[in-house]
N, C-alpha and C positions, 0 to 999 in steps of 0.2 A: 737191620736196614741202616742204611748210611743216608745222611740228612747232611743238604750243603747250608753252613753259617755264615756269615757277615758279622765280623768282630770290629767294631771301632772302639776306640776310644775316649771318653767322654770328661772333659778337663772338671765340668762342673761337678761330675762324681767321685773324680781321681779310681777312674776304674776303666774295665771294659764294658761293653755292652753289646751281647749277643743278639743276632735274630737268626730264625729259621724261617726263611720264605717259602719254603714248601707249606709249612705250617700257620696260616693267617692267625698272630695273637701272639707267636708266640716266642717268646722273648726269655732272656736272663741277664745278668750281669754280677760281676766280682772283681775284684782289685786287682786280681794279677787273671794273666791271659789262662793261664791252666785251671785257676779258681773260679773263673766264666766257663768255662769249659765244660766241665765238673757239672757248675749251675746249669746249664744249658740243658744237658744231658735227663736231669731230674725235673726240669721242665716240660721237657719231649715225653717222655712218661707220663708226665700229668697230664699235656695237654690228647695223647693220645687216649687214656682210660677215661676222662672225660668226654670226652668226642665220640668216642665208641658210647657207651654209656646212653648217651642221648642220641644216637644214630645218626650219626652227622659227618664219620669221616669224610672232609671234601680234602684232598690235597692240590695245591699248584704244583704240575708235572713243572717243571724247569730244568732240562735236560743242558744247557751249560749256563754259566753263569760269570760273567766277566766284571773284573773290577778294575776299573780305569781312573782316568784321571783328566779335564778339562782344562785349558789353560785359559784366563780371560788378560 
């Protein structure tokens, strides 16, 4: 299954920082975008066998997802 992320990057960490919003919690991060990636991936695994686990699957359906940009 494909799981949409939000990659920013986080100066205080000198990294990225993944989320998965289908996914409430759940999160990764690594240095470089591919090594967030990676983490991410082994996160979605955990955060699914735990969820299953305790009978809790809830996903946020979010069928698109846009990233923009505000000007003030």
């Amino acid at each position: 299954m494909n799981y949409k992320v939000i990659i920013m990057y986080d100066k205080e960490y000198g990294g990225y920082v993944v989320d998965v919003p289908e996914l409430n919690g759940c999160m990764s991060q690594g240095k470089t975008i591919d090594k967030a990636l990676a983490n991410v991936k082994d996160a979605i695994e955990g955060w699914l066998l735990v969820e299953k686990k305790h009978n809790r699957l809830e996903f946020n359906e979010i069928k698109e997802l846009f990233v923009g940009e505000v000007a003030l």
